[in-house]
BARO-947520 format. One record per residue: residue in one letter; x, y, z of N, C-alpha, C in turn; residue number from 0; chain. Coordinates in Angstrom, 1 decimal. Layout:
<sites>
<site "A",<X,Y,Z>,<X,Y,Z>,<X,Y,Z>,NUM,"A">
...
</sites>
This chain:
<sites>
<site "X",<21.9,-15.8,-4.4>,<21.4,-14.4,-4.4>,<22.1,-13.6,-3.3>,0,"A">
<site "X",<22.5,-12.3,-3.7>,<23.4,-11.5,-2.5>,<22.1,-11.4,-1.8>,1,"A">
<site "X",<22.8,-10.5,-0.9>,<21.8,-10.3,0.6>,<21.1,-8.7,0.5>,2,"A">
<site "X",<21.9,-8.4,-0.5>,<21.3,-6.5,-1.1>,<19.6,-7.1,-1.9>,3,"A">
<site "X",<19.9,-8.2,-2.9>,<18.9,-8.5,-3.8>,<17.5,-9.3,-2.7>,4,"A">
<site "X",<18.3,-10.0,-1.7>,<17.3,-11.2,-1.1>,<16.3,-10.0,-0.4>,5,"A">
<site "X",<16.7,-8.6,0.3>,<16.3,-7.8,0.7>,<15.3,-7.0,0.3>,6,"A">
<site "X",<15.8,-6.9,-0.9>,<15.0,-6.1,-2.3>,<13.7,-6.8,-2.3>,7,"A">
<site "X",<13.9,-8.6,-2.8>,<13.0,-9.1,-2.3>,<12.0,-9.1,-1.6>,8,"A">
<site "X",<12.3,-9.2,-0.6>,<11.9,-8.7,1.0>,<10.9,-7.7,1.0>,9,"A">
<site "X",<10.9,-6.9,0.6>,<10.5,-5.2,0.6>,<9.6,-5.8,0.0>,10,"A">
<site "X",<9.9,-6.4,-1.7>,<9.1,-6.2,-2.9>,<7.6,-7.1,-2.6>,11,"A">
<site "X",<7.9,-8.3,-2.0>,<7.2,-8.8,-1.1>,<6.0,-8.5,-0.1>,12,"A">
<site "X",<6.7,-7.5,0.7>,<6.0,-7.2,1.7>,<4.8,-6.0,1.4>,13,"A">
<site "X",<5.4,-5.0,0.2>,<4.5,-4.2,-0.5>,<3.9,-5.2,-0.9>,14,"A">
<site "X",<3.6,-5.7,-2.0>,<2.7,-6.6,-2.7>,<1.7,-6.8,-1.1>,15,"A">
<site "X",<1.9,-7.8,-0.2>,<1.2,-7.9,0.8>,<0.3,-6.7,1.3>,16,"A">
<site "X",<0.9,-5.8,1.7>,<0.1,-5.0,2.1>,<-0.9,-4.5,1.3>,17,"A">
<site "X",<-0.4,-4.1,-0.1>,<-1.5,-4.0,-1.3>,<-2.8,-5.0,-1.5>,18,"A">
<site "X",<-2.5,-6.0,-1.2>,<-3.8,-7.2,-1.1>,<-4.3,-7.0,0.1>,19,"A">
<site "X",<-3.8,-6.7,1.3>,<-4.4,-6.3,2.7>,<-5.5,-5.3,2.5>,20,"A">
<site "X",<-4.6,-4.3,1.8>,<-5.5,-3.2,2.1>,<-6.8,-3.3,0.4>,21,"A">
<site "X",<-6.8,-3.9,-0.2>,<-7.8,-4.3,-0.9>,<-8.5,-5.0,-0.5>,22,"A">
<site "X",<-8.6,-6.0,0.6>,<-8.9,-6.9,1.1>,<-10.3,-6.1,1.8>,23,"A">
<site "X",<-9.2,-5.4,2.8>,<-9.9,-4.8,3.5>,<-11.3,-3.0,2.9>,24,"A">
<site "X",<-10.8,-2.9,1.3>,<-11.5,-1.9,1.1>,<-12.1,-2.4,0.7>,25,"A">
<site "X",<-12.7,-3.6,0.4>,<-13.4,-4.4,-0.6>,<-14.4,-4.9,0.2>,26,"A">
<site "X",<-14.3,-4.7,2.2>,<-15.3,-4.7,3.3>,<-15.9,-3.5,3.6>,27,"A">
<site "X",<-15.7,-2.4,2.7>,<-16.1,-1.1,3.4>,<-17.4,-1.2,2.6>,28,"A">
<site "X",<-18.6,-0.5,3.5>,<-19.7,-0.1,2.7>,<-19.9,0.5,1.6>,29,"A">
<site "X",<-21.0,0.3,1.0>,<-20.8,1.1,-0.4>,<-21.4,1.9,-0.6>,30,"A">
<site "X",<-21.4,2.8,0.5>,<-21.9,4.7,0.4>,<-20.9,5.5,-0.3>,31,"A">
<site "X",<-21.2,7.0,-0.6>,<-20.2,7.1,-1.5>,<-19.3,7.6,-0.5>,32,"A">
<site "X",<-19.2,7.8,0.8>,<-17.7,8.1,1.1>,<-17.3,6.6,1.1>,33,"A">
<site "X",<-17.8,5.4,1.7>,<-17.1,3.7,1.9>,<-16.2,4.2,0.3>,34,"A">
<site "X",<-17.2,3.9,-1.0>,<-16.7,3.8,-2.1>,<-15.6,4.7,-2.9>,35,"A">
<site "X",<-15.8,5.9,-2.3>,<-14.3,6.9,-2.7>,<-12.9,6.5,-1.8>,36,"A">
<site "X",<-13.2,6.3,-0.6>,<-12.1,6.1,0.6>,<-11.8,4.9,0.1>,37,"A">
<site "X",<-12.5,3.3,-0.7>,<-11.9,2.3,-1.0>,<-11.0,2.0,-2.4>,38,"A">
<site "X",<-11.8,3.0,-3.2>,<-10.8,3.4,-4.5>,<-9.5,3.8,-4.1>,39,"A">
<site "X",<-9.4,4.7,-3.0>,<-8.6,5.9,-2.8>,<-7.3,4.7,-2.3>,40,"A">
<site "X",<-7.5,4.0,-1.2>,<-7.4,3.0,-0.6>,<-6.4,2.1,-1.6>,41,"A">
<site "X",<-7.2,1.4,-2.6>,<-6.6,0.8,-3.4>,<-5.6,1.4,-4.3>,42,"A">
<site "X",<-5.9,2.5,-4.9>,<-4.8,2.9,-5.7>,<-3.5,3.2,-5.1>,43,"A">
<site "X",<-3.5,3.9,-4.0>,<-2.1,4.4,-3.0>,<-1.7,3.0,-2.5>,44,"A">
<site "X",<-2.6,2.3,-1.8>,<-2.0,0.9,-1.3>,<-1.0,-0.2,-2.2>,45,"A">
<site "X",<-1.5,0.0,-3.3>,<-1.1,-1.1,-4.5>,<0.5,-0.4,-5.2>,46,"A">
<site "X",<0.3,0.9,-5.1>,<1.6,1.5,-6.2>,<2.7,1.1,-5.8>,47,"A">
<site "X",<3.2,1.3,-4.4>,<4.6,1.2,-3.9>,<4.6,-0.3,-4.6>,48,"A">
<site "X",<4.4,-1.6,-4.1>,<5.1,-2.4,-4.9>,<5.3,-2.7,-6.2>,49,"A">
<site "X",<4.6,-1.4,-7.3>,<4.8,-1.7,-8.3>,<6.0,-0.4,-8.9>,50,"A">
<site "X",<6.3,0.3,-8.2>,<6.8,1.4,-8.4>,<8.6,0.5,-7.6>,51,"A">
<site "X",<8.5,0.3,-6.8>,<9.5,-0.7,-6.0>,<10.0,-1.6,-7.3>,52,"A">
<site "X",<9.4,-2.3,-8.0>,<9.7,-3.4,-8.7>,<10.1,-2.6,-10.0>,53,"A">
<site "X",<9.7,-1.2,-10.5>,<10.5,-0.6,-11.8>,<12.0,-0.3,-10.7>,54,"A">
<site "X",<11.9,0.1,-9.5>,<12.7,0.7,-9.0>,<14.2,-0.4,-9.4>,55,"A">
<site "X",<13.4,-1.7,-9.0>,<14.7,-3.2,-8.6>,<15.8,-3.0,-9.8>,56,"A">
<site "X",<15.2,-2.6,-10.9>,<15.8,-2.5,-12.5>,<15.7,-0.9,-12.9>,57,"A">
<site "X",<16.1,0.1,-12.3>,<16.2,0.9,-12.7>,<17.2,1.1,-13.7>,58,"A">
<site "X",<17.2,2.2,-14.8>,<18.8,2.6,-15.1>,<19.1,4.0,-14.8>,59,"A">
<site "X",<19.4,4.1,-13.9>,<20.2,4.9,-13.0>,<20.1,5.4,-12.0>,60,"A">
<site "X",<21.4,5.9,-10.8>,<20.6,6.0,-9.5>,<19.5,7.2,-9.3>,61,"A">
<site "X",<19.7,7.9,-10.1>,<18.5,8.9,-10.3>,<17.1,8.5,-10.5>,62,"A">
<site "X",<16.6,7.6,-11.8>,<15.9,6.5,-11.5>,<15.5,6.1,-10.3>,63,"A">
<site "X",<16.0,5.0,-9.4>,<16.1,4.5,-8.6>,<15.5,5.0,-7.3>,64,"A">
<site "X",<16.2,7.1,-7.3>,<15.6,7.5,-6.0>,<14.2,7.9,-6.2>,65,"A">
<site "X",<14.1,8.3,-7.4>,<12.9,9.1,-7.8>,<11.8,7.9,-7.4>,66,"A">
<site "X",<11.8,6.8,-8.0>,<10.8,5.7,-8.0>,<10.7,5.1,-6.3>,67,"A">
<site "X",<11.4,5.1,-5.6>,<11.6,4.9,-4.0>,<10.6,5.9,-3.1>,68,"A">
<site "X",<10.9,7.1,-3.9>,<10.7,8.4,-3.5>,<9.2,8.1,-3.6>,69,"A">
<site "X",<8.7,7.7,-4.8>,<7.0,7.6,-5.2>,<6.6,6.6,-4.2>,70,"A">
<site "X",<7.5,5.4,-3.8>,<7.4,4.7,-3.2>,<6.5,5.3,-1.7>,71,"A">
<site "X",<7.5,6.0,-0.6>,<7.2,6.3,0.4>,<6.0,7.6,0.2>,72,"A">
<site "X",<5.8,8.2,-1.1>,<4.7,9.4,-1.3>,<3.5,8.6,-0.9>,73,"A">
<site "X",<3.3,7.4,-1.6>,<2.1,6.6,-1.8>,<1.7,5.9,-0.8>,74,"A">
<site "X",<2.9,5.4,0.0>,<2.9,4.8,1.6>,<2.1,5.8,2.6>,75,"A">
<site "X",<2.8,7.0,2.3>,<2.1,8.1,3.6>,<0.6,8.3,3.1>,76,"A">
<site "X",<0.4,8.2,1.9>,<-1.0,8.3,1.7>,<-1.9,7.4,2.2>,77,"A">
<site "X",<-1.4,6.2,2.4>,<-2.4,4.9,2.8>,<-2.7,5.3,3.6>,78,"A">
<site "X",<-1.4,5.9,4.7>,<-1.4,5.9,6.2>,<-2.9,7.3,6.4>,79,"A">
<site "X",<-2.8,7.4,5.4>,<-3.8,9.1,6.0>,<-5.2,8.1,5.7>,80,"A">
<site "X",<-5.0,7.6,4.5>,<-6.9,6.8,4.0>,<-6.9,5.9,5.0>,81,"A">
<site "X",<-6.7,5.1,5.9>,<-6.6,4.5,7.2>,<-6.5,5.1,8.2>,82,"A">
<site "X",<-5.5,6.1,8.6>,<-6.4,6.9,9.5>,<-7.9,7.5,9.7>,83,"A">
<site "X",<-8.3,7.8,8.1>,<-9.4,8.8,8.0>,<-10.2,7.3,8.0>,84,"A">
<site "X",<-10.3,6.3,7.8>,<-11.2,4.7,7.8>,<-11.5,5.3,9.6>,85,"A">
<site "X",<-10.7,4.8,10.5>,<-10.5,4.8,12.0>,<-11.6,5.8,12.0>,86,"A">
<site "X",<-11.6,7.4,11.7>,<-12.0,8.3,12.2>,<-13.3,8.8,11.6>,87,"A">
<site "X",<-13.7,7.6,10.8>,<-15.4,7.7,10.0>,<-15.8,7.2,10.5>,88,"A">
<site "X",<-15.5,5.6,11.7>,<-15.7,4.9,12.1>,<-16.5,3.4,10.7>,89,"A">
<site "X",<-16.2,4.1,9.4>,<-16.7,2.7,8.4>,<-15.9,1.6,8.5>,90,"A">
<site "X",<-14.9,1.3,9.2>,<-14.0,-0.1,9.1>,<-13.6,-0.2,10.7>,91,"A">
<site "X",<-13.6,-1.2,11.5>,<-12.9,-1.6,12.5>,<-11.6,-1.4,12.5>,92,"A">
<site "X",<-11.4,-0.6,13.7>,<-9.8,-0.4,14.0>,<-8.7,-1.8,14.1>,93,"A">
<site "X",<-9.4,-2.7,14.6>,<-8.4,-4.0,14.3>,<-8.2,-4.4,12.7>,94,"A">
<site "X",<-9.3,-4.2,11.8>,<-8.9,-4.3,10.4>,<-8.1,-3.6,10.5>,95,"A">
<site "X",<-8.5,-2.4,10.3>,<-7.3,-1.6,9.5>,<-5.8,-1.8,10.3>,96,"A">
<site "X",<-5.5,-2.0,11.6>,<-4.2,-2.5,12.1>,<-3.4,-3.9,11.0>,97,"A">
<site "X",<-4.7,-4.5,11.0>,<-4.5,-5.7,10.0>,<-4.1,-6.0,8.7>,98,"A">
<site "X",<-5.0,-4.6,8.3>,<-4.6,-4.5,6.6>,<-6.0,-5.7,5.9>,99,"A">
<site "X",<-6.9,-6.2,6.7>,<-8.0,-6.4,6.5>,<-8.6,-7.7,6.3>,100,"A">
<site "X",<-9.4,-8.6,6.0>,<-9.7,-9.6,6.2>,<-8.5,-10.6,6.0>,101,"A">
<site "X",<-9.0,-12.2,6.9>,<-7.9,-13.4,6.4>,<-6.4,-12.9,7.3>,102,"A">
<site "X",<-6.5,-12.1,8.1>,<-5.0,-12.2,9.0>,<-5.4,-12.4,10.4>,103,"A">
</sites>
């Protein structure tokens, strides 16, 4: 395997991970209805990048390619805001969410 693909890997991997993290962890949030909108919200943005990454691995073309990358980091900055706004509700412990959520 080159070291461009082992990489790709790499990434494709590490999204997957964090996607289960952060499910992990919205799956500890209470179930009022902000816990339960913020862990939807949570799950959908956290999960995409590695599945948007993985059309990306086989795109056909580099247009393709940036567009799907591009969804990639849209959906990343969103976690980052539903984890911030977790911190600032005070409904999840700040070490979780550093964590990405239970089992680490």
């Amino acid at each position: 395997m080159s070291n461009l693909s082992e990489r790709a890997s790499e990434l494709e991997d590490r999204l997957v991970a964090l996607g289960a993290r952060n499910c992990l962890l919205a799956a500890d949030l209470p179930s009022s209805d902000i816990g339960r909108h913020v862990a939807a919200q949570l799950t959908r943005c956290s999960t995409s990048p590695a599945a948007n990454c993985a059309e990306a691995r086989c795109s056909e073309s580099p247009g393709h390619f940036i567009h799907k990358m591009k969804v990639c980091l849209k959906e990343l900055r969103e976690t980052m805001v539903w984890l911030k706004l977790l911190v600032l509700l005070k409904i999840a412990d700040p070490s979780a969410v550093r964590g990405g959520g239970r089992g680490n």
